[in-house]
C-alpha positions, 0 to 999 in steps of 0.5 A: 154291909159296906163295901169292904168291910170284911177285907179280903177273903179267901172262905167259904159261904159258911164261913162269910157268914160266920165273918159277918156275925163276928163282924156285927158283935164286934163292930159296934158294942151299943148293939150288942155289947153290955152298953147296948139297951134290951130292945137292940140286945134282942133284935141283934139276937133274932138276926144271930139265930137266923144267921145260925140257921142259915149257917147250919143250913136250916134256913134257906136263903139266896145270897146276892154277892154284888160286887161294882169292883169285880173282885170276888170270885165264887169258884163253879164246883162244877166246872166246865158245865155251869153251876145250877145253883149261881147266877152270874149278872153283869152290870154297868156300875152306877154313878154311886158307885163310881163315886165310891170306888173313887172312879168318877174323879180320877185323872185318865188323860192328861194327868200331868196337868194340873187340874 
């Protein structure tokens, strides 16, 4: 999914997953909706059963939340030991994303002057 585009959030695995589900019926009626054709009805609905799956917790899966902004937080249900089941990777932002998060052309010095 694009970046942002559950908005902010404050839920568990479970209920991203469910947020996301939504999201797909909801954001775009040509593929899931009445106007979408039999082919994208039944691909949307096997990518649906394998959400429930994971979501029911029949499925197994590893879940990569990549964030250039660092502004989610996954809480350690195990704190102060480390949590055997998170890996926590930490990264230079690429170019793209820079760009995206509108880091690349934003004024730091000299910002009085025009440009």
């Amino acid at each position: 999914m694009e970046m942002g585009t559950l908005g902010g959030k404050f839920t568990t695995v479970e209920g991203l997953l469910i947020n996301i589900k939504d999201q797909l019926k909801t954001a775009n009626p040509f593929l899931a909706g009445d106007s979408a054709d039999q082919t994208s009805k039944e691909k949307i609905g096997k990518i649906f059963e394998k959400l429930d799956k994971v979501i029911n917790g029949d499925l197994f899966v590893t879940l990569i939340l990549d964030d250039p902004a660092g502004n989610s937080y996954l809480q350690n249900v195990y704190a102060p030991d480390p949590d055997p089941e998170m890996t926590i990777e930490e990264y230079i932002r690429s170019d793209e994303q820079d760009d995206e998060l509108g880091i690349k052309h934003m004024k730091t010095e000299n910002y009085t002057e025009e440009s």
